[in-house]
C-alpha positions as CSV (number, residue, x, y, z in Angstrom):
1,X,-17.8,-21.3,-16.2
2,X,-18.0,-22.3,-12.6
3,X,-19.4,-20.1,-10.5
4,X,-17.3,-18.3,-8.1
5,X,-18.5,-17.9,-4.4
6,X,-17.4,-15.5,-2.1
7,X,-18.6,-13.8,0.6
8,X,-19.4,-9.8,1.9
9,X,-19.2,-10.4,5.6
10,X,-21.3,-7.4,6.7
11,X,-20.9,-7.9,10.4
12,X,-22.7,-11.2,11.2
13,X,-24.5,-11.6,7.8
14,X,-22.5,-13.1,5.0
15,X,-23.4,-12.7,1.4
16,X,-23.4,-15.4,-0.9
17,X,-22.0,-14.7,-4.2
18,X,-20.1,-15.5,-7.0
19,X,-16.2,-15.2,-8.3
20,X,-12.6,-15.1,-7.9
21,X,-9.3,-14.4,-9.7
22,X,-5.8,-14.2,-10.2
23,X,-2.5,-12.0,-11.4
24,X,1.0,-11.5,-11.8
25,X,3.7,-8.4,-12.3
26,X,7.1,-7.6,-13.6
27,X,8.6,-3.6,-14.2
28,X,10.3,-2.1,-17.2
29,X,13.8,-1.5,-18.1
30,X,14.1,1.2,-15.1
31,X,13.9,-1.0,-12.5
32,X,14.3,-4.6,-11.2
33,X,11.1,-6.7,-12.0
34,X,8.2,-6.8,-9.7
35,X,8.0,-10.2,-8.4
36,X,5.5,-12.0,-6.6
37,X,8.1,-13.6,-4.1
38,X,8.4,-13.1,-0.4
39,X,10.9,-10.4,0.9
40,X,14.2,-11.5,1.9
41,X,15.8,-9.7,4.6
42,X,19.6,-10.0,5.1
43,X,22.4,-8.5,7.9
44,X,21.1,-6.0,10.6
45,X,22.4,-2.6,9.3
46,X,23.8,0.0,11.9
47,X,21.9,2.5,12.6
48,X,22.7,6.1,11.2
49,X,20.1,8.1,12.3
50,X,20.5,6.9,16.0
51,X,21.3,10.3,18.3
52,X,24.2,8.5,19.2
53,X,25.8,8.4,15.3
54,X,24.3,11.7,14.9
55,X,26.3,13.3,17.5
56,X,29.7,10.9,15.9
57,X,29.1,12.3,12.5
58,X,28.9,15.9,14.0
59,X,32.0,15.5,15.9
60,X,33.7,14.0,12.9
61,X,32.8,16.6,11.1
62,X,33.7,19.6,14.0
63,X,37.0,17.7,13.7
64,X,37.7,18.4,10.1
65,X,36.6,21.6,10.1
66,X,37.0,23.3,13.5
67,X,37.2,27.0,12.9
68,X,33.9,29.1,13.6
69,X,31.5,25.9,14.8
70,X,28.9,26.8,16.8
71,X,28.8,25.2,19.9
72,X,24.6,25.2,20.4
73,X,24.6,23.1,17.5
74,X,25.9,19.8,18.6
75,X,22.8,20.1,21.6
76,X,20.5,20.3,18.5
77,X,20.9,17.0,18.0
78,X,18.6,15.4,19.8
79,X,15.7,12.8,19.7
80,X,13.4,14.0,17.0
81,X,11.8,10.8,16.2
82,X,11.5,7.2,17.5
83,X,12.2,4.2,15.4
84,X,9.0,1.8,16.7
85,X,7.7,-1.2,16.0
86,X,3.6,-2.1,16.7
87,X,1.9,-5.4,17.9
88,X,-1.8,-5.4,17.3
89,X,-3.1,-8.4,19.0
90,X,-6.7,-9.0,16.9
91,X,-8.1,-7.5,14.3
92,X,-9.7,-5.0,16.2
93,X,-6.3,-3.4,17.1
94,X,-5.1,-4.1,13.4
95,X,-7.7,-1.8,12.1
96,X,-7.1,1.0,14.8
97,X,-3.8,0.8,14.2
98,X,-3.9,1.0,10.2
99,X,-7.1,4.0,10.7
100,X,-4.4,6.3,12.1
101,X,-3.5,7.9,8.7
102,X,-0.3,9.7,9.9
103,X,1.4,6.1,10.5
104,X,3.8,5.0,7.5
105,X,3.7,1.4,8.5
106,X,6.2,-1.7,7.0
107,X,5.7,-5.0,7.9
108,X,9.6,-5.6,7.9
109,X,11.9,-3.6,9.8
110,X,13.4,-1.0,8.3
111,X,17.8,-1.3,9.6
112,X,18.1,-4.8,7.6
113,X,19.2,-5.4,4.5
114,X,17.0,-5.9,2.1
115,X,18.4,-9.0,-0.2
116,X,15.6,-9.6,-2.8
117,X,12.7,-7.5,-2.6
118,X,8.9,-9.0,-2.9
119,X,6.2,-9.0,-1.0
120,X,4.9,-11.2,2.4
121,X,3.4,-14.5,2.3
122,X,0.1,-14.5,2.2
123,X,-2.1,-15.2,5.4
124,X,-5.0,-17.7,4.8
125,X,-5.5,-18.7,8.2
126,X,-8.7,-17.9,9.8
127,X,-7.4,-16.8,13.2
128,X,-5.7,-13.6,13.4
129,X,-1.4,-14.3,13.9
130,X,0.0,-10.9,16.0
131,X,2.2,-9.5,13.5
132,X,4.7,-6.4,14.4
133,X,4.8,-3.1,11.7
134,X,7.3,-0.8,11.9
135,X,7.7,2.9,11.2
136,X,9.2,5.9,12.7
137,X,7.3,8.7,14.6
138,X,7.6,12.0,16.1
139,X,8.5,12.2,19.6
140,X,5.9,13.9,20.6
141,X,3.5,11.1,19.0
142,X,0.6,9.9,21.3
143,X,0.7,6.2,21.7
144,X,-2.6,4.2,21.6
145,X,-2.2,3.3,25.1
146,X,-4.2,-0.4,24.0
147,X,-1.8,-1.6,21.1
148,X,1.4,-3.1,22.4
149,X,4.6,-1.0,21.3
150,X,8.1,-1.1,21.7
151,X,10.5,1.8,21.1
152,X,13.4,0.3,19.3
153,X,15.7,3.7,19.3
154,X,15.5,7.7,19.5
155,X,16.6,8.5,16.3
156,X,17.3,12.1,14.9
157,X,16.6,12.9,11.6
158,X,18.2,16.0,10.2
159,X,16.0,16.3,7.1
160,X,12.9,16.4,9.3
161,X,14.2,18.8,11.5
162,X,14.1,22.5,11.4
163,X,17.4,23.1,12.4
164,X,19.4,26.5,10.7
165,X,23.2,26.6,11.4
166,X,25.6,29.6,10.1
167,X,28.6,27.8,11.0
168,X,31.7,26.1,8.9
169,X,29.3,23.0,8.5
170,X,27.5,25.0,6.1
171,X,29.1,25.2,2.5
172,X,26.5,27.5,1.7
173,X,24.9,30.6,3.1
174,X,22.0,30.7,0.8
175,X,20.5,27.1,1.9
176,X,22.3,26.3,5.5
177,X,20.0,24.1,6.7
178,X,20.1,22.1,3.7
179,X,23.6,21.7,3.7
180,X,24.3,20.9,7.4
181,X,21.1,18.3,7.0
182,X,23.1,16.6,3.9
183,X,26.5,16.8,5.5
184,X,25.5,15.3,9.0
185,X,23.6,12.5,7.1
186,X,26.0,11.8,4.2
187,X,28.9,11.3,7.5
188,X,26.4,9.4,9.8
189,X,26.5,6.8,6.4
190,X,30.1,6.5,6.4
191,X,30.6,6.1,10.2
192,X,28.2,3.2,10.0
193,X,29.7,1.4,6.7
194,X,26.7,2.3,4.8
195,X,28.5,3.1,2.1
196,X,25.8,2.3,-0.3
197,X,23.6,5.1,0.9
198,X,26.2,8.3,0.5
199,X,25.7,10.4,-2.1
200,X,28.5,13.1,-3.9
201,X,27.4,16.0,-2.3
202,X,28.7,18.0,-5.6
203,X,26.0,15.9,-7.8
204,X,22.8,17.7,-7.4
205,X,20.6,15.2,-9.5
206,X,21.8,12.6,-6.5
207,X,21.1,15.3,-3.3
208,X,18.1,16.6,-4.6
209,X,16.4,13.0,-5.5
210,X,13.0,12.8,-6.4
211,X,11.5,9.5,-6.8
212,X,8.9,9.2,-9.9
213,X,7.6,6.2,-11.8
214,X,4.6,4.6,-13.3
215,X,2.6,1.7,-12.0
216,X,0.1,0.0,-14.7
217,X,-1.3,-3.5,-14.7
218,X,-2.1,-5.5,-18.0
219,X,-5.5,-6.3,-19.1
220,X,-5.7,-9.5,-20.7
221,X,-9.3,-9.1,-21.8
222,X,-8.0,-5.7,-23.2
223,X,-4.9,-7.0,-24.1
224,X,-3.7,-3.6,-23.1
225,X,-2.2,-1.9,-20.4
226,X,-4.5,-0.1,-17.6
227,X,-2.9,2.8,-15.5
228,X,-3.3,2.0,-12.2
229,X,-5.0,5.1,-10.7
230,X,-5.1,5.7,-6.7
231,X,-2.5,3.3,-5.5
232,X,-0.5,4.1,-2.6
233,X,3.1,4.5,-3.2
234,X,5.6,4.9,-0.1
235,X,9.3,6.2,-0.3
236,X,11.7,5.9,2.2
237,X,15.6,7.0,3.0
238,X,15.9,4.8,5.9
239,X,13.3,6.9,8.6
240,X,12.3,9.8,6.6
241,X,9.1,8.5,5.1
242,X,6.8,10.0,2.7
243,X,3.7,8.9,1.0
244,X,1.9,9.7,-2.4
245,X,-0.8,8.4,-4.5
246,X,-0.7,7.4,-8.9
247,X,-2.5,10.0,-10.9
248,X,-5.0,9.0,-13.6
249,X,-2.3,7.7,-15.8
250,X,-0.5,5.8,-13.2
251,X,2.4,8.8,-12.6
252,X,3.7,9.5,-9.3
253,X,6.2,11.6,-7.9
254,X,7.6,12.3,-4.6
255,X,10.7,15.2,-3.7
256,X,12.5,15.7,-0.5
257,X,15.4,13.0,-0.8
258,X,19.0,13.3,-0.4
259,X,20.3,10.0,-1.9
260,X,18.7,6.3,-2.6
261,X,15.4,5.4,-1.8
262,X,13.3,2.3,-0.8
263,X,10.5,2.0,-2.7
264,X,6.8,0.1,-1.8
265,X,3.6,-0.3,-3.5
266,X,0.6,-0.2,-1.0
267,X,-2.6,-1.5,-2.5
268,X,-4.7,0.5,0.3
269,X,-6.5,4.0,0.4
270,X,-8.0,5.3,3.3
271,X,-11.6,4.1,2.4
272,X,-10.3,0.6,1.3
273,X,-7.3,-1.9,2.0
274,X,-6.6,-5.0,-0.2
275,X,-5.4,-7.8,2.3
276,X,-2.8,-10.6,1.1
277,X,-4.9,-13.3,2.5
278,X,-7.0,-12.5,5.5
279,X,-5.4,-9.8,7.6
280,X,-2.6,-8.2,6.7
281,X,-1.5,-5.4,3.6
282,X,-1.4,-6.6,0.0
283,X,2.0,-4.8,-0.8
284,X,5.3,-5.2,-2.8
285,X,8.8,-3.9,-1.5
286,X,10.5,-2.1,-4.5
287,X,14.4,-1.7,-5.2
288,X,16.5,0.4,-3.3
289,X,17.7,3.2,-6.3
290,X,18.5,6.7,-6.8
291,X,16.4,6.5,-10.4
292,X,12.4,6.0,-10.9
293,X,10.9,3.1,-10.4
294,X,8.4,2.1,-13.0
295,X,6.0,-0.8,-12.6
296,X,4.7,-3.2,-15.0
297,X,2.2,-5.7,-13.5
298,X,1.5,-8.5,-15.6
299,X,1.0,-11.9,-13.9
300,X,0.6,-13.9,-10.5
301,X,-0.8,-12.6,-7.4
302,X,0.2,-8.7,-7.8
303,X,-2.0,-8.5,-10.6
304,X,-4.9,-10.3,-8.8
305,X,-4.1,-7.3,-6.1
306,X,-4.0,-5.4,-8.9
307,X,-7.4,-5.6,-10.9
308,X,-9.4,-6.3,-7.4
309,X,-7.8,-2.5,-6.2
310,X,-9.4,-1.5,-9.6
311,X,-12.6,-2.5,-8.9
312,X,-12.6,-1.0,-5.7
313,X,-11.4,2.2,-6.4
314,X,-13.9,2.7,-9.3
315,X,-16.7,2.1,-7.1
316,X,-15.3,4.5,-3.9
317,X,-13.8,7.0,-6.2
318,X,-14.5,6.4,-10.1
319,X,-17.5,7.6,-12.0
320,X,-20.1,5.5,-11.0
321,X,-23.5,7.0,-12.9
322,X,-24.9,8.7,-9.4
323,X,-24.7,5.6,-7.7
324,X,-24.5,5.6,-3.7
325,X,-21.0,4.8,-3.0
326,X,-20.0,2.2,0.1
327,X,-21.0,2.8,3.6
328,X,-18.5,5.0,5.0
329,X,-18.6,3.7,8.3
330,X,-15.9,1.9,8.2
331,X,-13.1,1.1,6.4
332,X,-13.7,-2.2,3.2
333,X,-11.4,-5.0,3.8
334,X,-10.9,-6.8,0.5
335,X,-9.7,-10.4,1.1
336,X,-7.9,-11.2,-1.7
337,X,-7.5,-15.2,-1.3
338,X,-4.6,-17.0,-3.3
339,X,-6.2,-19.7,-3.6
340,X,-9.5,-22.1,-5.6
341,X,-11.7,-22.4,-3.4
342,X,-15.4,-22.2,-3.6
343,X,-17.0,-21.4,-0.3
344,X,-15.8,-20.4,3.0
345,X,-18.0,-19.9,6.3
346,X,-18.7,-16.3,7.4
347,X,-17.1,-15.2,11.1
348,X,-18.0,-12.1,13.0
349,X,-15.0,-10.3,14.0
350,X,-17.8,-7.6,16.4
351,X,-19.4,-4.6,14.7
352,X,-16.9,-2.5,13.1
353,X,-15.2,-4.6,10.4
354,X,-16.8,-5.2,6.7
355,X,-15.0,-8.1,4.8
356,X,-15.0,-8.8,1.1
357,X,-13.7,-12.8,0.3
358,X,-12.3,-12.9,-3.0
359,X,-10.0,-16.4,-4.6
360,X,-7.7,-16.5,-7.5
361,X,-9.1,-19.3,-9.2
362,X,-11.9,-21.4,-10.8
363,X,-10.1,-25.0,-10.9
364,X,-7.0,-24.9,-12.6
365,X,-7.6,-21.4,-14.6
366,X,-7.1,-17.9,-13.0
367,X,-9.8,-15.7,-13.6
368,X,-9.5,-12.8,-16.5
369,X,-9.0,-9.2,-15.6
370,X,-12.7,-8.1,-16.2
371,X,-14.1,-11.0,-14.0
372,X,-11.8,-10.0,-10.8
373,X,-12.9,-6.3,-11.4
374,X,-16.6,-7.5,-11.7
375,X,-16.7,-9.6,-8.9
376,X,-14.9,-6.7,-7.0
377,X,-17.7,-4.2,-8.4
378,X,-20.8,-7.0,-7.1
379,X,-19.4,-7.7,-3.6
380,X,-18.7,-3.7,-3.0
381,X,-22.7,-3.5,-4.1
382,X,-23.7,-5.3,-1.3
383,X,-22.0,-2.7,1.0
384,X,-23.8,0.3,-0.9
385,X,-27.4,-1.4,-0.7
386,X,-27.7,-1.1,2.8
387,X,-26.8,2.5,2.8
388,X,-29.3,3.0,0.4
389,X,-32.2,1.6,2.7
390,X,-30.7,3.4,5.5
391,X,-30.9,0.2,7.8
392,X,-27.9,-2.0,9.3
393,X,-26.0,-4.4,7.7
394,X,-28.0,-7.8,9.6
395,X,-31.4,-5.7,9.3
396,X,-30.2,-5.8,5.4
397,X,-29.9,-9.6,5.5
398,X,-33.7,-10.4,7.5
399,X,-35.7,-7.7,5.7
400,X,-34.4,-8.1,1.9
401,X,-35.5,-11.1,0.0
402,X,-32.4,-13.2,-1.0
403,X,-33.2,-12.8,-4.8
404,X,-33.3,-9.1,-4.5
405,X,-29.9,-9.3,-1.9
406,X,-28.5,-10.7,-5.4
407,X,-29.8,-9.8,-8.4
408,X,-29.0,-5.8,-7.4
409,X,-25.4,-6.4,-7.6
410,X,-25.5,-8.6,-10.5
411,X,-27.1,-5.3,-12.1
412,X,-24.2,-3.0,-10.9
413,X,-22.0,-5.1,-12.0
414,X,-22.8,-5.5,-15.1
415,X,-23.6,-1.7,-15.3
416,X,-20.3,-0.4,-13.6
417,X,-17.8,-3.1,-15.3
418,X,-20.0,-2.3,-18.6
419,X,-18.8,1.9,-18.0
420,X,-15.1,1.0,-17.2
421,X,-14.9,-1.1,-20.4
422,X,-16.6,0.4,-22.8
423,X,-14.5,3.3,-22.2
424,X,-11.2,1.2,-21.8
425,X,-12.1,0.3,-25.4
426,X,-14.6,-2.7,-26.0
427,X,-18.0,-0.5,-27.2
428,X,-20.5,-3.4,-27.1
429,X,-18.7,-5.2,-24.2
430,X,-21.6,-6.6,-22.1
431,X,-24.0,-6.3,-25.0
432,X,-25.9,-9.6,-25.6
433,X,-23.7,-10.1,-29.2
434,X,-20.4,-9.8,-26.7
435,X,-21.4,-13.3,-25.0
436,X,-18.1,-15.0,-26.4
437,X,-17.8,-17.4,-23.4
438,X,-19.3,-18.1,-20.2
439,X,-17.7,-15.6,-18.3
440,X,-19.5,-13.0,-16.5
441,X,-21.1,-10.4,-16.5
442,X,-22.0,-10.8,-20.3
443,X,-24.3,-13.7,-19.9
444,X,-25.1,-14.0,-16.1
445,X,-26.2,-10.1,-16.2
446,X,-28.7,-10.6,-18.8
């Protein structure tokens, strides 16, 4: 096997190493396939949630039913949240940006139509492009007063508001606040023409949505399927936004819906982010649906995203034997390169940023499951052995000899990737009678 050779840009210093890989990802029955084509955007969709269709859809619905409203609550509606869009101009910003943990941030705006769902093209270049993410905030959020913003409307969102009414909006006296939220909304929807996002208020499977599914990636040196444990998975009903992370078996679940949802897969956690390319989120936008959403990743670049999150999240989170885990000092930034390429020239981007380059190929064959989580495993091992000797990561690159910068993550590798398979199901995998080809760890960790 060719080697593979990536880099750990640890500030200045860059690591030379070994691998690469690639993937790919469809979903089951319950959903539309998972694809590893860009998004495609459509129409610009009108605005429900704007104050201004807010207080429409109240008045339409004053007018239907006008006996015992409550005045007050028509000056309820008010801005509650902004619809905003951020432009970080370097990576510097980029990561400040993504470090606040309380931001729910899309690269594609979030009033357009979504024609074909998929994720972005990836980003190879080498010099950072400004690239907007949008979201929706409180209004009382505190702007970074450094990263460019623009406030594209106040919005007020009924299902984030604490607002009670005892008036005729109300079909209920037992949930009020429920009802006028799910009333206001379901007419804001109409008045608009988005027709496709009402819901029959009668049907309480449909107002009481909660999204669930299943995300696992296939193995192909298993053969089997993997749950994919600690994967970020974000919901959304236009602006009301909520996040959630797969269980050990790949489950997730979020509640707190009153209709359809958008669904994304974020391969990011909040010690780690997989980037498509160089700078910006690995990430797929999932269907638009009122049922769960399971995912089946099987091929292309989603599972090369895939199997290098694995590797990752074994080492920051997994059973690891007492190993030190990362340096915590800032968050990993796994590159994860589309691409056959052997080498590439380290950069420093100043002294807060830790890259990880990883490619998709060796020549004309994409790398197996257990060689992207490997390399994954060896270039996160750089990371941990300068905690370990408590110096920086530069110091780490002029006091260590290079065959000792190497051959300790060649040894994690082969002992983490040795742990995760063994349990997944191969009992001598790593062993010296498990050398059935060149590929590593198996003959380069012995």
């Amino acid at each position: 096997m060719k080697k593979i050779i990536c880099y750990l840009i640890l500030v200045a210093f860059a690591s030379s190493c070994r691998k690469a890989a690639e993937l790919s990802s469809t979903s089951n029955s319950s959903a539309p396939a998972i694809t590893n084509e860009n998004v495609v955007l459509g129409k610009k969709l009108e605005n429900p949630y704007s104050v201004a269709n807010m207080r429409k859809a109240y008045q339409r619905l004053k007018g239907n039913n006008s006996k015992a409203i409550n005045t007050s609550e028509e000056s309820l509606i008010s801005t509650s949240h902004y619809y905003v869009r951020f432009l970080p101009i370097d990576t510097a910003q980029n990561n400040a940006l993504k470090a606040d943990t309380s931001l729910k941030l899309y690269q594609i705006p979030l009033d357009y139509e979504v024609i074909s769902a998929g994720c972005d093209v990836q980003d190879t270049s080498e010099i950072y492009k400004p690239q907007w993410f949008y979201t929706s905030v409180p209004a009382n959020f505190q702007f970074n007063s450094v990263i460019k913003y623009e406030i594209i409307e106040n919005l007020f969102i009924p299902e984030l508001v604490p607002v009670t009414t005892t008036s005729a909006l109300s079909t209920s006296a037992a949930k009020p606040k429920e009802n006028f939220a799910l009333r206001l909304v379901n007419e804001a929807m109409k008045i608009t023409n988005n027709l496709q996002d009402t819901v029959n208020l009668s049907d309480g499977n449909k107002v009481k949505f909660t999204a669930t599914g299943r995300v696992r990636v296939l193995d192909n040196r298993l053969n089997n399927w993997v749950p994919l444990e600690g994967v970020r998975i974000r919901c959304r009903r236009w602006f009301n936004i909520k996040n959630t992370t797969t269980d050990s078996q790949g489950n997730y679940r979020i509640s707190g819906f009153g209709g359809k949802v958008n669904y994304g897969l974020f391969y990011d956690t909040d010690d780690f982010d997989v980037l498509a390319g160089n700078f910006f989120q690995a990430w797929n936008d999932g269907p638009h649906q009122d049922r769960p959403w399971d995912v089946d990743i099987t091929t292309g670049v989603q599972r090369f995203y895939a199997n290098i999150f694995r590797g990752a999240r074994r080492y920051h989170d997994g059973f690891i034997g007492g190993l030190r885990r990362p340096n915590v000092w800032a968050k990993l930034k796994y590159n994860a390169l589309d691409k056959n390429k052997k080498r590439w020239d380290g950069y420093n981007e100043g002294n807060t940023f830790r890259i990880i380059k990883l490619a998709r190929y060796d020549g004309d064959r994409e790398f197996n499951s257990d060689e992207i989580f490997s390399t994954t495993v060896h270039e996160t091992a750089h990371s941990s052995h300068s905690r370990i000797m408590n110096i920086g990561d530069i110091q780490l690159a002029f006091s260590v000899n290079a065959i000792i910068r190497e051959s300790w993550p060649v040894a994690i590798e082969l002992y983490i990737t040795q742990m995760e398979y063994r349990e997944r199901g191969i009992p001598n995998y790593g062993a010296t009678d498990d050398i059935t080809s060149e590929g590593f760890p198996s003959r380069r960790g012995y």
